[in-house]
N, C-alpha and C positions, 0 to 999 in steps of 0.2 A: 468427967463422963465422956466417953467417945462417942463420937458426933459422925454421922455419914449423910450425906446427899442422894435420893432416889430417883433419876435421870428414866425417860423414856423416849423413845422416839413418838415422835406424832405427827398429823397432819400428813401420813401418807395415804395419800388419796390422791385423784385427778380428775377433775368432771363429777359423774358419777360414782364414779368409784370411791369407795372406802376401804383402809385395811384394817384401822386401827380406831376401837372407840376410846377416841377423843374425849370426851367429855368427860365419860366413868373415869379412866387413868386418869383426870386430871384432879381428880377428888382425891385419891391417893398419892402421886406421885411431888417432890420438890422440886423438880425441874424439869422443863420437856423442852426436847432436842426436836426442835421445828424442818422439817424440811422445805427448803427452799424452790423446790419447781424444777430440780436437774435430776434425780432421782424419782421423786415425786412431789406432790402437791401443787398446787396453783395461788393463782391471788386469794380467789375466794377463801380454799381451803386456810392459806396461810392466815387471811385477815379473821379469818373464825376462831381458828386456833389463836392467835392471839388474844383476843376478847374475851373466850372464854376463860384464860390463862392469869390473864390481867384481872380478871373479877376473882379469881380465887387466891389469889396470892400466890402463883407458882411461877417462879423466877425464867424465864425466855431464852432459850438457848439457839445459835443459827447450827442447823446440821447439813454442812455443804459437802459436794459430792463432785464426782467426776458426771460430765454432762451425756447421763445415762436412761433414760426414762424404762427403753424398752428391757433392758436388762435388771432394771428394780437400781442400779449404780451397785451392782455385787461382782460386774466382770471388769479384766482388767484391762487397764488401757492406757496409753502413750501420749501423754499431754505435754508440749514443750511448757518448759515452769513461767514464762512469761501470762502465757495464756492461762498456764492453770489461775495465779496469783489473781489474775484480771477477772477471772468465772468464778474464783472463791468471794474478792471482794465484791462484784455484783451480787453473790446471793444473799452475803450478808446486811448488804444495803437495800434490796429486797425485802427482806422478813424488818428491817427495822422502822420500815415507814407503816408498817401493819403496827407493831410491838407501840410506833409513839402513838401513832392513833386511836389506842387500846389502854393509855397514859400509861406505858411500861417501855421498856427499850429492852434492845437485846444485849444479855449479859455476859454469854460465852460463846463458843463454837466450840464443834464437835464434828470431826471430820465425821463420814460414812462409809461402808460398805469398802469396797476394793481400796480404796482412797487409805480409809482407818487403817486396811493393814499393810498398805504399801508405806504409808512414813513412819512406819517401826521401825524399818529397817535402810528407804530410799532416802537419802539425803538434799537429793535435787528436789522429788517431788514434795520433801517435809519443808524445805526451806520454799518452796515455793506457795505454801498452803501459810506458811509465816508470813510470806511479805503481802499474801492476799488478805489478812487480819490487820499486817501493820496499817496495808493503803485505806481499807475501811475503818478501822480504830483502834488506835495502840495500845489503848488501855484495858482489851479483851485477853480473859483470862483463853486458854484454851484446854480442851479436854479430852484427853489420851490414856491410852496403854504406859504404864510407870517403865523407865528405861527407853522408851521410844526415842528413833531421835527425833521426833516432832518435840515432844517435849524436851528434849535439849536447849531444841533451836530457838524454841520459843523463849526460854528462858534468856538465853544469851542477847535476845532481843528484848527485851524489857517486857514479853507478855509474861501473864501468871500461869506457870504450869499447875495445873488440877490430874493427878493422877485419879484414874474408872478402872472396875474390874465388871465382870460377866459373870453371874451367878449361874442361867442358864446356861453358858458357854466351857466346854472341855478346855481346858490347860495343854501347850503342851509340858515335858519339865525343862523348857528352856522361859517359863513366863508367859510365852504368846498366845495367841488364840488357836485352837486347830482348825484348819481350816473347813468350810462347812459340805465343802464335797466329799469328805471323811465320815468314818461312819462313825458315830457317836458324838460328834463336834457339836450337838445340840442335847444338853439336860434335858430331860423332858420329864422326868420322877418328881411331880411338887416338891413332895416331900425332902426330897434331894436338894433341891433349888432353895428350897426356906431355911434347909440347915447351912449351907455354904453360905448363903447370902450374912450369919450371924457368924459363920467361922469366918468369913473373910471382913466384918465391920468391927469384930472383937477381937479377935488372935490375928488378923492380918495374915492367914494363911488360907491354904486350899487343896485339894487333892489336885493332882494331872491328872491327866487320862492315861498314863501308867500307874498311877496309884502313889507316884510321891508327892510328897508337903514340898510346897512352893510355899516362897512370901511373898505375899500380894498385898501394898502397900494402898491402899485408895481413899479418898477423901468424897467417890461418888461410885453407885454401884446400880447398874444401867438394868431395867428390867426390860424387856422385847415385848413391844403389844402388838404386836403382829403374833403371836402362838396363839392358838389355841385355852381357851380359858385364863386370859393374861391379866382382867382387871383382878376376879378372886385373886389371883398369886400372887399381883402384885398388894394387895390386903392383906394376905398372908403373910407374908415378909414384912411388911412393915410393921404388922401385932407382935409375930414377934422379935422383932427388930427393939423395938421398944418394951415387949416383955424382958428382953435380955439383957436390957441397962442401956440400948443406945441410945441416942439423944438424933433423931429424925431432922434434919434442917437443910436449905439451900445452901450450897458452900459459895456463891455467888448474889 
């Protein structure tokens, strides 16, 4: 039976603010991508999120970012790879003093925002997001775009590459994401989103945002709770996800 992992980002919030219900998405999802306090979240936010996470069996992912609050970590930005490495493994040590005190640790990471699609292609800054996993713990899988070179890099370093696709998210027909200043770069059709979410966990394909069949290999497929109506959708997909023969589980 083929098996896929349901990844969410969460705990973005700060203070008062919230973007994402935490809670709801955690009753549905297998894995939530924690953000660490450079994009969003804080102590509070992180150690809630953990707890909650911990009590439902949902496996703890660190989601580290470029040190971006004001821009949500979605602009781009020039980090020399020393620094990056050093602000990656601070956040993951971070979320994981929440993760043991909630009796869970943190199990993957999962770059963010500008960061996500800058080491598809950057080499310095992919290898620099490696050696910030290595110096916090070498034995973190990591979680990417399939062909990335983060996932190369990772691999060549003894981490475990976990290849993710984007159900809500446009293709372009070279694999990538389209970028989200483009016009359609975000699904927004449920209906749309729940059928892809099963073409790409069972046939490992998907339309581009020209209309060709891409193969999109993934072992975890990232729902956004930050949209609009995202816990329904993400219920949606996973019914039928499992109406369709998949088998629903943390790949970590």
């Amino acid at each position: 039976m083929t098996a896929i992992d349901l990844n969410a980002d969460l705990g973005e919030g700060f203070g008062r603010w919230r973007l994402t219900d935490d809670e709801r998405l955690l009753s549905v999802v297998t894995s939530a991508n924690v953000a660490c306090g450079f994009h969003a979240g804080d102590a509070a936010t992180m150690r809630r999120v953990c707890e909650l996470a911990a009590a439902r069996g949902v496996t703890i992912g660190a989601q580290v970012s470029y040190r971006d609050l004001a821009g949500f970590g979605r602009r781009a930005m020039d980090v020399p790879p020393a620094e990056l490495a050093a602000e990656v493994a601070y956040q993951i040590g971070a979320l994981e003093v929440f993760a043991r005190a909630a009796g869970a640790r943190v199990a993957y990471v999962k770059p963010h925002g500008a960061l996500y699609n800058r080491v598809v292609h950057d080499e310095e800054q992919a290898g620099a997001v490696v050696d910030g996993v290595l110096l916090a713990d070498a034995s973190l899988p990591v979680l990417g775009l399939p062909g990335s070179r983060l996932l190369e890099l990772a691999a060549k370093a003894g981490l475990p590459p976990v290849t993710e696709a984007f159900a809500d998210r446009a293709y372009t027909d070279e694999g990538t994401l389209v970028p989200r200043g483009r016009d359609g770069a975000v699904v927004t059709d449920p209906d749309a989103v729940v059928e892809r979410s099963v073409s790409i966990a069972r046939d490992g394909a998907v339309a581009s945002h020209s209309g060709a069949d891409i193969r999109v290999r993934a072992r975890s497929l990232c729902l956004h709770g930050d949209t609009p109506g995202a816990v329904e959708l993400a219920r949606r997909v996973r019914e039928r996800l499992v109406a369709a023969g998949v088998r629903v589980e943390a790949f970590a």
